[in-house]
C-alpha positions as a printed NumPy array, in Angstrom:
array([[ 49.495,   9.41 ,   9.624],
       [ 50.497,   9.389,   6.1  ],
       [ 52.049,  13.004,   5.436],
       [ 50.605,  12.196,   1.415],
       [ 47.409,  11.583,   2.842],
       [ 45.037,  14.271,   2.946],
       [ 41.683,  15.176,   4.553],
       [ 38.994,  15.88 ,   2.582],
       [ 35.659,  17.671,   4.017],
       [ 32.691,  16.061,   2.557],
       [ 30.041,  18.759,   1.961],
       [ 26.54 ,  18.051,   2.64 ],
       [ 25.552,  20.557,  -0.01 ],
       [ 24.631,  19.06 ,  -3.651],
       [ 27.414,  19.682,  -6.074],
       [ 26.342,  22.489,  -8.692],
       [ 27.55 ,  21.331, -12.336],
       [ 27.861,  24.758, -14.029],
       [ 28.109,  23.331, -17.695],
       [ 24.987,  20.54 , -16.953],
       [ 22.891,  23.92 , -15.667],
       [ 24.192,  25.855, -19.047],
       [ 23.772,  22.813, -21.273],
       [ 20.165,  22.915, -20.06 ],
       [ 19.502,  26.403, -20.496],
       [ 20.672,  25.941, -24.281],
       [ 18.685,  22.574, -24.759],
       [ 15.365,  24.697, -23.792],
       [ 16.386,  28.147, -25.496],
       [ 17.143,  26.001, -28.943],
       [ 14.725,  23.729, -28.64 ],
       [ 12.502,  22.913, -31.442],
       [  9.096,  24.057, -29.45 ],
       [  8.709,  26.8  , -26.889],
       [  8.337,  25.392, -23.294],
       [  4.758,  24.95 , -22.063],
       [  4.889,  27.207, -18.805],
       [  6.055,  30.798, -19.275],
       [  6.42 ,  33.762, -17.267],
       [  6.473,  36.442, -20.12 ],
       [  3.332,  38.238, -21.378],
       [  1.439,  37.039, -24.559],
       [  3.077,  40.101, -26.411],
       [  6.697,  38.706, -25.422],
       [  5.992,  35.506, -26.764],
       [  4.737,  36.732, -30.387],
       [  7.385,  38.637, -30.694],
       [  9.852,  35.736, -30.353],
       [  7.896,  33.364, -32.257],
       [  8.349,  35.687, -34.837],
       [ 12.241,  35.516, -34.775],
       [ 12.389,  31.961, -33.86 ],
       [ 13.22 ,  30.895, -37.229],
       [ 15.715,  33.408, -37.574],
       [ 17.786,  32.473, -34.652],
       [ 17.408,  28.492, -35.405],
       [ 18.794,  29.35 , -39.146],
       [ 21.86 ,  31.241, -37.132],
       [ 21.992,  28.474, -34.766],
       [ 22.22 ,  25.816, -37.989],
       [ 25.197,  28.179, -39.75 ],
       [ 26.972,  28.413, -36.357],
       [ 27.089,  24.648, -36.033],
       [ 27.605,  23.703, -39.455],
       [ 31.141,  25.166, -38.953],
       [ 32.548,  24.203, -35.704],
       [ 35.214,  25.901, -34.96 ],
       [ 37.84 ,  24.934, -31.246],
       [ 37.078,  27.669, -28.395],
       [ 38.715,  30.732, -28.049],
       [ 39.371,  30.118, -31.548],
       [ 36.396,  30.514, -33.174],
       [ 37.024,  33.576, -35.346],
       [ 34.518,  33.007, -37.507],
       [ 31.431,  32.569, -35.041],
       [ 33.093,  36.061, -33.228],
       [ 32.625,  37.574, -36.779],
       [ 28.906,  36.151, -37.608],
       [ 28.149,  37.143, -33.981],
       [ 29.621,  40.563, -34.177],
       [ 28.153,  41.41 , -38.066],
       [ 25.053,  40.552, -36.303],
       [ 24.858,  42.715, -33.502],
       [ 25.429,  45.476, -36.007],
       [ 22.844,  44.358, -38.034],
       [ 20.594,  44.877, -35.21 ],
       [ 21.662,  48.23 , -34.724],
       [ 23.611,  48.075, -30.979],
       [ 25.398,  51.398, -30.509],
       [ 28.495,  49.987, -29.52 ],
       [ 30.145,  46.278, -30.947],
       [ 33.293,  45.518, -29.82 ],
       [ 35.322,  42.205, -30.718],
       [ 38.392,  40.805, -29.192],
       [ 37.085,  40.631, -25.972],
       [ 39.46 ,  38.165, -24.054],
       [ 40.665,  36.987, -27.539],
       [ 37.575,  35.856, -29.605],
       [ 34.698,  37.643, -27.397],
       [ 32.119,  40.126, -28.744],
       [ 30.015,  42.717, -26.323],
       [ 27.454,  44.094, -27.967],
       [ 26.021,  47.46 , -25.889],
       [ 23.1  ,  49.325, -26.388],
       [ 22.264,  53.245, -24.369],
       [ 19.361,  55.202, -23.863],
       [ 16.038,  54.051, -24.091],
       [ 15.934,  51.244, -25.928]])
């Protein structure tokens, strides 16, 4: 036997493609209509129909300036002046270099 060569287990299980499963989750959050089935109450729903606009005009501002990962200073800063705007307790930026945690306590 070749000592270069090695084994490789084949795995019966489907191979899970962590960016195709987010990709998809973005395509449906951002896309142009709500989805037809939906487990959230009719109250849920108005309320983000109401902001829908809102978050596709962020959405256009974010992507009109694309900026390389963990280097996108200026999305961190849009993110994190929004979060404030929203009135979370806590905003903190620099997480892991460009991250933002936004954090909210009590009852809210």
């Amino acid at each position: 036997m070749n000592p270069y060569h090695r084994s490789r287990t084949v795995s019966s299980r489907p191979r899970v493609r962590p960016l195709a499963v987010f990709a998809s989750a973005l395509a449906l959050l951002f896309a142009g209509s709500p989805p037809t089935l939906s487990a959230q109450t009719p109250d849920v729903e108005a309320r983000v129909a109401r902001h829908a606009d809102e978050a596709i005009a962020l959405r256009h501002r974010i992507h009109a300036n694309p900026e390389l990962s963990n280097r996108d200073t200026e999305t961190a800063a849009l993110v994190a002046e929004h979060l404030r705007a929203l009135g979370f307790d806590e905003v903190r930026t620099g997480v892991a270099h460009t991250g933002v945690v936004g954090i909210l306590r009590g009852g809210r």
